[in-house]
C-alpha positions in Angstrom: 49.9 -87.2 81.4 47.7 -87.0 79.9 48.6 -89.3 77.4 50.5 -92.5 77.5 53.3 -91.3 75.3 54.7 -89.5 72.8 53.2 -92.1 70.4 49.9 -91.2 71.6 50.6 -87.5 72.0 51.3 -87.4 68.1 48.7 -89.4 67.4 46.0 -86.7 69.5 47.8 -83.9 68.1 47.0 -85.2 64.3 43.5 -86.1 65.8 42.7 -82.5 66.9 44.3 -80.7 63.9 43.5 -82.5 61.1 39.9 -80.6 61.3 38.3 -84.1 61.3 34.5 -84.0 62.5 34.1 -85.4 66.4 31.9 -88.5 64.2 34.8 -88.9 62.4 37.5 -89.8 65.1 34.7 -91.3 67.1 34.7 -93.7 64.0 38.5 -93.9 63.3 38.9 -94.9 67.3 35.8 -98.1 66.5 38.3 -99.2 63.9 40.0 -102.7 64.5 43.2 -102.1 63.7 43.2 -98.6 66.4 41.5 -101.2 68.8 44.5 -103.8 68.8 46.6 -100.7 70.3 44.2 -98.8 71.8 44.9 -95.4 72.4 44.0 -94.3 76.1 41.0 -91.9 75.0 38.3 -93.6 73.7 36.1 -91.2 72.0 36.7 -87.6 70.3 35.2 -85.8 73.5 37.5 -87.8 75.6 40.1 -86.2 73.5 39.0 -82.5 73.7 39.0 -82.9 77.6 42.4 -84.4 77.8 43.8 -81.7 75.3 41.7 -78.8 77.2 43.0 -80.1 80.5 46.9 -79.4 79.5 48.2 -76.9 81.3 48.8 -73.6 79.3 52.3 -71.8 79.6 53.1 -68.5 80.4 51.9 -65.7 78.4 54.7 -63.8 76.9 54.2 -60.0 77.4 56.1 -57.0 75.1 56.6 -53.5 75.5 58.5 -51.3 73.9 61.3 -49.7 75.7 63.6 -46.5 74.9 67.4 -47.1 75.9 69.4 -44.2 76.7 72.3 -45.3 74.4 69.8 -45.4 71.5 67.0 -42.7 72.0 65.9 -43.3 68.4 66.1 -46.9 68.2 62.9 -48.3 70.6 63.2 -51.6 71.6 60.5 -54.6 71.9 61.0 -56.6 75.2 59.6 -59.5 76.1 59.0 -60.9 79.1 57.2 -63.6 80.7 56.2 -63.5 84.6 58.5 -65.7 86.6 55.9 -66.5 89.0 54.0 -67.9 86.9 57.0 -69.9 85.2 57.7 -71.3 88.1 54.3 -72.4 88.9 54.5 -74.1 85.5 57.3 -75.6 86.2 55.9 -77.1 89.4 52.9 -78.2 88.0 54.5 -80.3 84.9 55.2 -83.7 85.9 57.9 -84.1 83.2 60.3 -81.8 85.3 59.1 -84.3 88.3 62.2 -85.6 90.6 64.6 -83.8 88.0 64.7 -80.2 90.2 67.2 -79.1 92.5 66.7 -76.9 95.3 70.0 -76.4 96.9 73.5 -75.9 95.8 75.4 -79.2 94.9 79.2 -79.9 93.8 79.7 -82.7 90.9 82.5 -84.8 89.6 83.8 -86.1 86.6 85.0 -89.2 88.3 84.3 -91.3 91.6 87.9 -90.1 93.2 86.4 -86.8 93.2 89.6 -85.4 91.7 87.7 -83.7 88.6 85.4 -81.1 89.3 81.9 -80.9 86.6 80.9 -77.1 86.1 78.2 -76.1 84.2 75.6 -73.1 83.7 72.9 -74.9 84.6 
């Protein structure tokens, strides 16, 4: 999503980056040797839609904050909005089936006799 792998991922990001011209890729993808493992775009525009169709990530925001324990030392937070991290989260299908909702316990072993904490 939208590429078949990270194989093909690497392969559109050195695509898009290499400042090729659109003929130029359009050419490179004709080529027999991309055609005997074709990549799932097929032309440069193909490309451009697939990489303009990725979701974008959360903006990160700053602003410059004054702490009372340091009136003369301002400080730059940054911040992104956890709405929209969330909704980001939602919407990538790598985090698909991998989120929990609730609260669960977890062991070390199948007797249940060691329990597994962690942070996350």
């Amino acid at each position: 999503y939208p590429f078949a792998g990270l194989d093909e991922w690497e392969l559109a990001k050195w695509l898009s980056t290499t400042g090729l011209p659109n003929t130029q890729i359009d050419a490179f993808l004709k080529l027999s040797w991309v055609k005997s493992s074709p990549p799932s775009f097929k032309t440069s525009a193909d490309l451009v839609n697939r990489i303009e169709s990725l979701p974008s990530v959360p903006v990160w925001t700053g602003k410059w904050i004054t702490l009372p324990e340091a009136p003369l030392d301002p400080q730059l937070l940054l911040y992104q909005n956890p709405v929209e991290c969330l909704e980001w989260l939602e919407a990538n299908p790598d985090f698909s089936g991998d989120k929990d909702y609730v609260p669960y316990e977890e062991y070390l072993n199948k007797d249940h006799t060691g329990r597994w904490y962690s942070e996350m």
